[in-house]
Structure formats: structure tokens, C-alpha cells
Backbone as CSV, one residue per row, in Angstrom:
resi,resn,N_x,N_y,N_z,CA_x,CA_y,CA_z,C_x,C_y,C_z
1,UNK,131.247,146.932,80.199,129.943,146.485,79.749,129.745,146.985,78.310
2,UNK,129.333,146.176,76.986,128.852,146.619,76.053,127.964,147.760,76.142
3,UNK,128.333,148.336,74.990,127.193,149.591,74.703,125.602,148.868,74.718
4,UNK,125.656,147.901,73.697,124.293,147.176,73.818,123.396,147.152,74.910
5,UNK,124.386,146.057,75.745,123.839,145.903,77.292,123.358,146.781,77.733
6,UNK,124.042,148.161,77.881,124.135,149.381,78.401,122.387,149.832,78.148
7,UNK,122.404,149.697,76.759,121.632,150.335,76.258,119.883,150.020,76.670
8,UNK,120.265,148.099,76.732,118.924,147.580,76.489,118.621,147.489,78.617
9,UNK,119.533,147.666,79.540,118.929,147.917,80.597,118.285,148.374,81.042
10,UNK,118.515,150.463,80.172,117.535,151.327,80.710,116.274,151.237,80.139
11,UNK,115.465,151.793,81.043,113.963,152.261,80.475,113.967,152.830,79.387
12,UNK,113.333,153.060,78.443,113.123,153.745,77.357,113.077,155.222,77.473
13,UNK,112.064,155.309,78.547,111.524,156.942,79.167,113.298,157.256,79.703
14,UNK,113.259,156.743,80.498,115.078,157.256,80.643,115.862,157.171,79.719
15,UNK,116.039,157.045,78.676,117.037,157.176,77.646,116.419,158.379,76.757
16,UNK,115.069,158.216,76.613,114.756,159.503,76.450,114.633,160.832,77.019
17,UNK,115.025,160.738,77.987,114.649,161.401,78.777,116.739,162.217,78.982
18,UNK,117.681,161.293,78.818,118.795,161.768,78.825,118.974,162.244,77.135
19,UNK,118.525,161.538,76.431,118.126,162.342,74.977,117.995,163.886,74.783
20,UNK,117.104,164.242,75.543,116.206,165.609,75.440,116.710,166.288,76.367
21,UNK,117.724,166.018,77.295,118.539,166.838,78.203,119.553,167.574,77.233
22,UNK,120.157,166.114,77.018,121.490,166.600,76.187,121.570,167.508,74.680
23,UNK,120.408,167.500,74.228,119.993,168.347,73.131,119.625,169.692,73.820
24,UNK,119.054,169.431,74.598,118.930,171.229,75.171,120.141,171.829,75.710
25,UNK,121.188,171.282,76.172,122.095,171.720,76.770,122.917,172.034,75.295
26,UNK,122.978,171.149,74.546,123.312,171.610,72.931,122.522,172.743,72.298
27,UNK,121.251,173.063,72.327,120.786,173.855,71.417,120.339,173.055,70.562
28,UNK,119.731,171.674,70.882,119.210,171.175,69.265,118.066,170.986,69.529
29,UNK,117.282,171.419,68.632,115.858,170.743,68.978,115.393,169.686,68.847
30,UNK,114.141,168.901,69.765,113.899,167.855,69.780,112.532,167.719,69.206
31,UNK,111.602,166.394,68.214,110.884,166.263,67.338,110.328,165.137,67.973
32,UNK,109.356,165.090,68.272,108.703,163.508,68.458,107.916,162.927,67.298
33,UNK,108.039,161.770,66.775,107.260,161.373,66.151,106.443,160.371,66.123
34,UNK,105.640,159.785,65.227,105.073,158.430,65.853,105.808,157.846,64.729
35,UNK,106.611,156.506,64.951,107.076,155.457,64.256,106.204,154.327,63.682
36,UNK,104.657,154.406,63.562,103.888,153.657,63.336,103.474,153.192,61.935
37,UNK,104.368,152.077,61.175,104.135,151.785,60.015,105.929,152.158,59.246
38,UNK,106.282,152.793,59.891,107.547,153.942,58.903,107.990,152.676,57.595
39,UNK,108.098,151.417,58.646,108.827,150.179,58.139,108.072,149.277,56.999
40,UNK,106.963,149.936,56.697,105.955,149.252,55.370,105.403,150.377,55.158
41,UNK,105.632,151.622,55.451,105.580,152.872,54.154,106.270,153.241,52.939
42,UNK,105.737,153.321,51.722,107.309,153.178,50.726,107.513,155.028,50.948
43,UNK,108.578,155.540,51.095,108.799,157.042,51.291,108.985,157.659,49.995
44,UNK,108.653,156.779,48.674,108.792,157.615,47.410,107.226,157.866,46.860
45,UNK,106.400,156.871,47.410,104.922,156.924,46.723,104.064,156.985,48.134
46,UNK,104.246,156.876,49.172,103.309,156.577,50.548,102.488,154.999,50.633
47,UNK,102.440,154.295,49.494,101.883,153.192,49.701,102.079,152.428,50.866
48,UNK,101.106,151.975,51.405,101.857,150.848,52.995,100.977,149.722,52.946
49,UNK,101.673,148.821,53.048,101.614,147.305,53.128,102.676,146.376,53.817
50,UNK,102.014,145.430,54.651,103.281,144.155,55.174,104.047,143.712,54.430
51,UNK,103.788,143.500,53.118,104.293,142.638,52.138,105.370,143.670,51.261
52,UNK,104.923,144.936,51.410,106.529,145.768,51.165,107.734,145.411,51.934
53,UNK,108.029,145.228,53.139,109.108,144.671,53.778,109.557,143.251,53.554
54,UNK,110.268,142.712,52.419,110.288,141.974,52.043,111.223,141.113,53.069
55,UNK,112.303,141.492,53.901,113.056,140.813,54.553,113.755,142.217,55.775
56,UNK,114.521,141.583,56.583,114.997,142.199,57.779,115.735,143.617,56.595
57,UNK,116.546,143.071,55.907,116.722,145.132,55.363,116.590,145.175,53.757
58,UNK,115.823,144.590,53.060,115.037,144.833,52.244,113.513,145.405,51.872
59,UNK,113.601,146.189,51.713,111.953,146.954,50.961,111.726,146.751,49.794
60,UNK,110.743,146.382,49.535,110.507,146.681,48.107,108.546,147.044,47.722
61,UNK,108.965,148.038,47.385,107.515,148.798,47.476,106.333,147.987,46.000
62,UNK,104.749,147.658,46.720,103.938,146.455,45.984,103.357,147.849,44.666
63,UNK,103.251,149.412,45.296,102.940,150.206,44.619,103.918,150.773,43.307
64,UNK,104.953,151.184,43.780,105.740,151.987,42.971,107.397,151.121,42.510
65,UNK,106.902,149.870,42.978,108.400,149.038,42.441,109.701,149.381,42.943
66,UNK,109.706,150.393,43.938,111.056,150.857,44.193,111.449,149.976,45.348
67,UNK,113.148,149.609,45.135,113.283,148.766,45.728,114.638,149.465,46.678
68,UNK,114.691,149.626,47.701,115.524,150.237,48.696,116.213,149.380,49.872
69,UNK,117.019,149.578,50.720,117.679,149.253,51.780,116.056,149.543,53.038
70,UNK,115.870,148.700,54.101,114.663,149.000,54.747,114.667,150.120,55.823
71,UNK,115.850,150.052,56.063,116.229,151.268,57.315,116.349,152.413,56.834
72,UNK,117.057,152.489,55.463,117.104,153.738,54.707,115.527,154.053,54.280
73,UNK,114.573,153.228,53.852,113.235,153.827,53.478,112.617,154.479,54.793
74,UNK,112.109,153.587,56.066,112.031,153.680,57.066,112.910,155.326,58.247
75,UNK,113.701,155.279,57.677,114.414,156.735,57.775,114.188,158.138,57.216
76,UNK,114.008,157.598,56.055,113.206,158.247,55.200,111.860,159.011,55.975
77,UNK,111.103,158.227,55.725,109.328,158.373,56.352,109.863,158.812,57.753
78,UNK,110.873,158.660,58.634,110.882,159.281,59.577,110.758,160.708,59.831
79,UNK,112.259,161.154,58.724,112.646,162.006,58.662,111.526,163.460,58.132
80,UNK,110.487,162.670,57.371,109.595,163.368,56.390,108.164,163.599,57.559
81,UNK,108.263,162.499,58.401,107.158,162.658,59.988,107.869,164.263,60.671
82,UNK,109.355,164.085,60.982,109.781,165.298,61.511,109.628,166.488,61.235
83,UNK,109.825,166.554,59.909,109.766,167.921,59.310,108.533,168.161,58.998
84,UNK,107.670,167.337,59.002,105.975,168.018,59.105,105.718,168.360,60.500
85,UNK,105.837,167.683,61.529,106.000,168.066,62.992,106.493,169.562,62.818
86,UNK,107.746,169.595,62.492,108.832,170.782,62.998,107.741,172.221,62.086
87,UNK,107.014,171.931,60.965,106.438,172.710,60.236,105.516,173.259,60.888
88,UNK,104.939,172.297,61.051,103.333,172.517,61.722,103.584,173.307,63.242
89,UNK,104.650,173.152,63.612,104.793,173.848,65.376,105.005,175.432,64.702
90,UNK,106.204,175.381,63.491,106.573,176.861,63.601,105.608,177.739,62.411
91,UNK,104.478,176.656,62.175,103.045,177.939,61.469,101.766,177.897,62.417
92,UNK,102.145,177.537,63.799,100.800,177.386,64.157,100.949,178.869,65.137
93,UNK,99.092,178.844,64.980,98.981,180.515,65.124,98.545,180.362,66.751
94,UNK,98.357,179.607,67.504,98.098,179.539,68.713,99.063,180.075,69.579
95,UNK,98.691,181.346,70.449,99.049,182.291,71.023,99.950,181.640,72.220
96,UNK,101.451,182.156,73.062,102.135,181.382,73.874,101.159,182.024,75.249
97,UNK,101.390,180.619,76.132,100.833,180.726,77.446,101.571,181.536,78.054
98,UNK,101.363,182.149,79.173,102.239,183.450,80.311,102.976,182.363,80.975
């Protein structure tokens, strides 16, 4: 069976869910983010608009003219969601439960 197939059978929650196993059994930590917009955010200026995604993997930002690959911008803004996540967990002053 294709990987594809494979892929698009399971539930989502179950693929995530074997995701976040296999990283703990690694030692890696896991980041949730929200993906909402990533794909008409430009990741050099923050501007967001529909009309930045000019085609399936073209960006081109209406603010700052920069013109990128769409998965690579979109990766981008991901990556930059994570590490504010990952920030914000390891300065927050809220005391651990027993």
C-alpha cells in the first residue's frame, strides 16, 4: 500500500497521536500550534492577505514585495508559532501541579 494511502486512512487524532508517542520515546519535544492563516502570512513583515498566495507554491507578499516558495513561507510562520509556544511554556511562572 502507498505511503499516501496509508496516510490519508487514518484519523488525524491517530496519527497524532502515534506522533507524540514516538517523540517521547525519543526525547523530543512536542509543540502544538495553530496553523491558521500560516499560508497568507508573509513571515518577513507579518502582513496577511488571500491575495499573497498567489498560486499552489507561490507567495508573494501585497506588503513587503517578497516573493518566496509558499511552503517555505508557510514553514516559516510555523516554525516562528513554535518557538513562541516553546518560549512562553519555559518563562511561565505558574507553579507545577502535585
Amino acid at each position: 500500500m502507498p505511503q499516501r494511502v496509508a496516510l490519508r486512512s487514518w484519523a488525524f487524532a491517530q496519527l497524532v497521536g502515534f506522533l507524540v508517542c514516538k517523540a517521547r520515546r525519543a526525547g523530543v519535544p512536542v509543540v502544538f500550534v495553530d496553523p491558521a492563516y500560516t499560508s497568507q502570512t508573509c513571515a518577513a513583515c507579518d502582513h496577511v492577505g488571500k491575495r499573497n498566495r498567489v498560486g499552489q507554491g507561490l507567495f508573494v507578499c501585497r506588503g513587503c514585495g517578497v516573493v518566496v516558495h509558499a511552503d517555505r513561507n508557510a514553514s516559516r510562520n510555523l516554525a516562528a508559532r513554535g518557538q513562541s509556544v516553546w518560549n512562553a511554556g519555559r518563562e511561565s511562572r505558574v507553579p507545577a501541579t502535585p
